[in-house]
N, C-alpha and C positions, 0 to 999 in steps of 0.2 A: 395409231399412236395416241390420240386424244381417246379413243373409248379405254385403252388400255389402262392410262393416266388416270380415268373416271375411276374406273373399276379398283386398281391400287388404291385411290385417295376413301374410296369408300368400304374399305375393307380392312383397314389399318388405323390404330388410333391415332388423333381424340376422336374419328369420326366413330367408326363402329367400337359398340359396349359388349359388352356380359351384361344380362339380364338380373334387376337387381330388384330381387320376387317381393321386399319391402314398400315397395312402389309400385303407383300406378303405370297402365301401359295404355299407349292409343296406338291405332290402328288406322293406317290413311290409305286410301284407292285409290287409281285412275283409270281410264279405257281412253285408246285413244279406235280408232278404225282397223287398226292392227294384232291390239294385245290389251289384256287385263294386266293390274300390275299392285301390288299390294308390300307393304312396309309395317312393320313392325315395330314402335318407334317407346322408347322412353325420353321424359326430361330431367337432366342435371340441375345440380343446383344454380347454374348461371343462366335457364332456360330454354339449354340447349339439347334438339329433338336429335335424340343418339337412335340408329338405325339398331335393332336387333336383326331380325331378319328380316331376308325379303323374298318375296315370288313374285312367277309372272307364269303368263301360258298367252302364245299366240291363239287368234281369234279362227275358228273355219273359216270357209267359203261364204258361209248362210249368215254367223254370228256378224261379219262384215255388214253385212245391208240393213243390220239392227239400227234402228233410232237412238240417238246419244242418251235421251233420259233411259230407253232399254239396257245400254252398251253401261253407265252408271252404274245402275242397279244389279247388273252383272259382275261387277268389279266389288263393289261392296260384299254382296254373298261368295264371291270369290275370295277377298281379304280375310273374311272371317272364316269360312273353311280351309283357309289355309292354314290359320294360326290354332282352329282348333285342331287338326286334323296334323 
C-alpha cells in the first residue's frame, strides 16, 4: 500500500515534470548494498527538484561485497549512463 502511494505521488504532478531543455538539469546517485539508483532531476522556479527520470538496476552477487566509496562511484557512472544512454 505505502510503496504503491510512493510510486503514484512520484509520477503524477507537481512532483514529476516534462523536461524543460531551456534549463539546466542535475543528476543525483545512490547505492545502497542492494542496488544503484539514479534521478534525473530539474529545478522550478520556487526551487523545487522536479524528478524527470529515474533508473535503477539491482547489484550481483560480487557487486554486494563492493566497498561503499566503490558501490558510490558505481552509482555515479551508472546515473550518467543512464541519462546518456
Amino acid at each position: 500500500m505505502v510503496n504503491k502511494a510512493i510510486k503514484l505521488y512520484l509520477t503524477s504532478e507537481p512532483c514529476l515534470a516534462l523536461p524543460d531543455f531551456s534549463k539546466p538539469f542535475a543528476v543525483c546517485s545512490d547505492a545502497s548494498k542492494l542496488a544503484l539508483v539514479a534521478v534525473l532531476v530539474q529545478e522550478d522556479e520556487t526551487g523545487f527538484l522536479h524528478p524527470i527520470a529515474f533508473a535503477s538496476r539491482k547489484l550481483s552477487k560480487v557487486e554486494t561485497k563492493f566497498a561503499v566509496v566503490e558501490l558510490e562511484t558505481m552509482a555515479i557512472v551508472f546515473a550518467f549512463l543512464a541519462v546518456i544512454v
